[in-house]
PASE-831275 format. One line per field, with one value per atom (N, C-alpha, C, CB): atom name; residue number from 0; x, y, z. Coordinates in Angstrom, 2 decimals. Glycine has a CB too. Layout:
<sites>
a	c(CA; ...)
k	c(NUM; ...)
c1	c(X; ...)
c2	c(Y; ...)
c3	c(Z; ...)
</sites>
This chain:
<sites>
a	c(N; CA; C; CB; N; CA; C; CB; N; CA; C; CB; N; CA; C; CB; N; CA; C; CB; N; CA; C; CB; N; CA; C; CB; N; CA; C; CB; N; CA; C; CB; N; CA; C; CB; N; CA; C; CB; N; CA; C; CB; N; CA; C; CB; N; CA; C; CB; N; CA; C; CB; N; CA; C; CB; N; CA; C; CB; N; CA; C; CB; N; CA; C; CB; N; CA; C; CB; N; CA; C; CB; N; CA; C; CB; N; CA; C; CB; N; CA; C; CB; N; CA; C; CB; N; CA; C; CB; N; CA; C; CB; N; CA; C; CB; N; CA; C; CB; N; CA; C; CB; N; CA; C; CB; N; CA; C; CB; N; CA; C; CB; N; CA; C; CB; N; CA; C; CB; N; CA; C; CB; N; CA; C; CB; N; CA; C; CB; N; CA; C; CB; N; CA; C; CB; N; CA; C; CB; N; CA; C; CB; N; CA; C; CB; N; CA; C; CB; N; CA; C; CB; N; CA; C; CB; N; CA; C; CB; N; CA; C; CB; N; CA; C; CB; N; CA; C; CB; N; CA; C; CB; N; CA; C; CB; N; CA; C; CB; N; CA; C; CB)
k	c(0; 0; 0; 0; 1; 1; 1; 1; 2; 2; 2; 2; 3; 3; 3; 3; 4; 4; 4; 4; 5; 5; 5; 5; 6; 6; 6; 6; 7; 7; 7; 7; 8; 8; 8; 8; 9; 9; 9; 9; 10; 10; 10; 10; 11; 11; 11; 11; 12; 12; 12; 12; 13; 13; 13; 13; 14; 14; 14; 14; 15; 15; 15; 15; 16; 16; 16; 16; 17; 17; 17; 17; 18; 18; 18; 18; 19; 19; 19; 19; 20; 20; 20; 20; 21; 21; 21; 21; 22; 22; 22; 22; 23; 23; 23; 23; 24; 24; 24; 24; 25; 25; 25; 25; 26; 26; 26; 26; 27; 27; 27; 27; 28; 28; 28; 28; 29; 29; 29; 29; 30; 30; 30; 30; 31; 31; 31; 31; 32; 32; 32; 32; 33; 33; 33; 33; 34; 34; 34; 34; 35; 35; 35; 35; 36; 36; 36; 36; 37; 37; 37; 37; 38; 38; 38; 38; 39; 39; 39; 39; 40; 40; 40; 40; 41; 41; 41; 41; 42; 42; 42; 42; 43; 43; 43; 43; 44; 44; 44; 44; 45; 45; 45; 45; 46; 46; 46; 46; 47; 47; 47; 47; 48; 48; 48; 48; 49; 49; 49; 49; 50; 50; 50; 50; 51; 51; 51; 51; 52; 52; 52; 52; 53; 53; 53; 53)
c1	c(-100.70; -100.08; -99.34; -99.12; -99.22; -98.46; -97.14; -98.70; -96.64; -95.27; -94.90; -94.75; -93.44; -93.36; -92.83; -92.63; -93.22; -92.79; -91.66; -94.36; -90.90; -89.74; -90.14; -88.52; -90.18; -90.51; -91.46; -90.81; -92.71; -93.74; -93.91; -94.61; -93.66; -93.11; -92.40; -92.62; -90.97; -89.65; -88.97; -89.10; -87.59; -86.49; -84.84; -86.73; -84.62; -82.63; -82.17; -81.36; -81.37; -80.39; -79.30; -80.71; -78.36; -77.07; -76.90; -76.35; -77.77; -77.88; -79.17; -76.41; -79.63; -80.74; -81.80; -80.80; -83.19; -84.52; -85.39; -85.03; -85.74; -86.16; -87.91; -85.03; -88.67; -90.27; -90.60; -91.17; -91.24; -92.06; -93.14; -92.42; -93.99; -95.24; -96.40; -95.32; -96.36; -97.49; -97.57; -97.16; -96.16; -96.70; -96.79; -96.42; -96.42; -96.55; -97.40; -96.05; -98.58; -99.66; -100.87; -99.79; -100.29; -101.28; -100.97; -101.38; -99.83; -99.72; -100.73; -98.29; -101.45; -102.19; -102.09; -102.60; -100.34; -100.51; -98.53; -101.51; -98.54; -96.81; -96.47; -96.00; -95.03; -94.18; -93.37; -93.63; -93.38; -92.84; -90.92; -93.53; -90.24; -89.04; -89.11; -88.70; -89.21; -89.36; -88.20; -88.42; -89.78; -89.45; -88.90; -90.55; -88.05; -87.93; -89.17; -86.71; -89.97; -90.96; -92.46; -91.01; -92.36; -93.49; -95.04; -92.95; -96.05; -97.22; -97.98; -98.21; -97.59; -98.10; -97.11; -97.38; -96.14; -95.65; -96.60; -94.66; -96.20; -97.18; -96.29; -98.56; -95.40; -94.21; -92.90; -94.44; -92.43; -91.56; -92.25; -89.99; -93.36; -93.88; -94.84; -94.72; -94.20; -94.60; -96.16; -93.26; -97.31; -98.77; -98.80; -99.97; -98.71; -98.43; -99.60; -97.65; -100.36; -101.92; -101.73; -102.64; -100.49; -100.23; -100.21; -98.88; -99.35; -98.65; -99.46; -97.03; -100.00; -100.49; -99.73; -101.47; -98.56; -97.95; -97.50; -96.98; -96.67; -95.99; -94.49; -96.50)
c2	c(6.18; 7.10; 6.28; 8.09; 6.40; 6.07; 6.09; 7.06; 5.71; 6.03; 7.74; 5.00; 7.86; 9.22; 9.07; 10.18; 10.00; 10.32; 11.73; 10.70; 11.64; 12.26; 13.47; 11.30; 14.63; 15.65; 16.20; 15.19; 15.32; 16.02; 16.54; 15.37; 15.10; 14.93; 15.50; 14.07; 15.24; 15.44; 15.46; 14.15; 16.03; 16.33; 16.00; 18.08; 15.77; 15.58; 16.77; 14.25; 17.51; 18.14; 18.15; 18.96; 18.20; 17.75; 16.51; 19.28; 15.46; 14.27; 14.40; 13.75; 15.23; 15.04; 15.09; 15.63; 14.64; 14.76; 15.74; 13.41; 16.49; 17.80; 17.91; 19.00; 17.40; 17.53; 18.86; 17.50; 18.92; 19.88; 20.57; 19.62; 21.49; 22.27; 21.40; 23.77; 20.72; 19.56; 18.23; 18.99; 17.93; 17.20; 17.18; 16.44; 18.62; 18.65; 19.16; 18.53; 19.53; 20.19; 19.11; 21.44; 18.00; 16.67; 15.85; 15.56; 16.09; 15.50; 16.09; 16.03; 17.19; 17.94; 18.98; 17.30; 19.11; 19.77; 19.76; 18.47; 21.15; 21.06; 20.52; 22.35; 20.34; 19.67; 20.25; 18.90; 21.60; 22.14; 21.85; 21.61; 21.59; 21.43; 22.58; 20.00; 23.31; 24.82; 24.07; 26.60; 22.99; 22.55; 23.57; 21.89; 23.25; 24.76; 25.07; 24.38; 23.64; 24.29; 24.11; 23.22; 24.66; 24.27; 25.14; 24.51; 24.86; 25.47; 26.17; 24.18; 25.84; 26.29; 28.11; 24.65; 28.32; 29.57; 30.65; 29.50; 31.63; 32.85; 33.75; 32.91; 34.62; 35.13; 34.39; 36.10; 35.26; 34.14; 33.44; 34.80; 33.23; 32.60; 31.24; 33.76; 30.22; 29.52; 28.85; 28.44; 28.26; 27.86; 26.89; 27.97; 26.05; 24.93; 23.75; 25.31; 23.43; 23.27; 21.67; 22.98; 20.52; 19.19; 20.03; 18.19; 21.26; 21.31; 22.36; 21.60; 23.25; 24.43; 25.20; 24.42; 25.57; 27.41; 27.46; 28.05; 28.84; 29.65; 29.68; 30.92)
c3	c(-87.28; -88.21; -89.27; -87.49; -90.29; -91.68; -91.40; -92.88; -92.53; -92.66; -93.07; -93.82; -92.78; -93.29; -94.44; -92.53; -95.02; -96.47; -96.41; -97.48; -97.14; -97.16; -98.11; -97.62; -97.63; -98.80; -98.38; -100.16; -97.58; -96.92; -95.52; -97.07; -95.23; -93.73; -93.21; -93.42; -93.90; -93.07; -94.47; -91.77; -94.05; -94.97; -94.19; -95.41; -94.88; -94.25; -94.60; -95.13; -93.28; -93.29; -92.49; -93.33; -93.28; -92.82; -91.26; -92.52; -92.43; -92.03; -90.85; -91.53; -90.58; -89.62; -89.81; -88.83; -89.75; -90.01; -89.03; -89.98; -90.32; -89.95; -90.47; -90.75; -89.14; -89.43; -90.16; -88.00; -91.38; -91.47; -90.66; -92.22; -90.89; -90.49; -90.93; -91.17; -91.93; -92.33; -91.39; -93.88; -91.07; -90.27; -88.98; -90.47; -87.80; -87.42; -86.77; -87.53; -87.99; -87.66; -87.75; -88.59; -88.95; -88.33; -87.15; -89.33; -86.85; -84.89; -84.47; -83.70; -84.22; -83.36; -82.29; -82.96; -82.08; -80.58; -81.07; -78.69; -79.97; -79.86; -78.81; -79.84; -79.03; -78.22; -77.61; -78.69; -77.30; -76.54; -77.05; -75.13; -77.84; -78.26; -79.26; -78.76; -79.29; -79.85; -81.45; -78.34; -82.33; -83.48; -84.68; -83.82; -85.32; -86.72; -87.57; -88.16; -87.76; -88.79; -87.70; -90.64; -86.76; -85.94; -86.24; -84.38; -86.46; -86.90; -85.32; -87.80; -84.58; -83.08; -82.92; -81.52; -83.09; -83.23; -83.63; -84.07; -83.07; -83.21; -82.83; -82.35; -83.79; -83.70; -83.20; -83.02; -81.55; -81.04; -79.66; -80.70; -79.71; -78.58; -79.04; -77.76; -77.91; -78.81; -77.89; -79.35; -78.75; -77.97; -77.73; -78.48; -76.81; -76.37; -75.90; -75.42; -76.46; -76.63; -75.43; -78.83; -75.46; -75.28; -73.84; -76.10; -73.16; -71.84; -71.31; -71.83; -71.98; -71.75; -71.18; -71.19; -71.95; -71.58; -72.38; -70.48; -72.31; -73.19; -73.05; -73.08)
</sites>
């Protein structure tokens, strides 16, 4: 994987780095840390493709 780029990747808020949906949709799979911008969500449940559950 590359470096991250700030803006695409990830963003700072209030000092913390906060992955986007872009890149966590080129990881491939969730992480089950019920992320803020997570692309695996499907309302409030989240699809867990790496662990397989809900």
């Amino acid at each position: 994987m590359s470096a991250l780029v700030e803006g695409r990747d990830y963003y700072l808020e209030n000092g913390l780095m906060v992955l986007t949906a872009y890149f966590l949709k080129q990881r491939g799979y969730c992480c089950g840390n019920d992320c803020r911008n997570c692309p695996y969500k499907e309302g409030r449940v989240i699809v867990c493709r790496k662990f397989g559950r809900e």
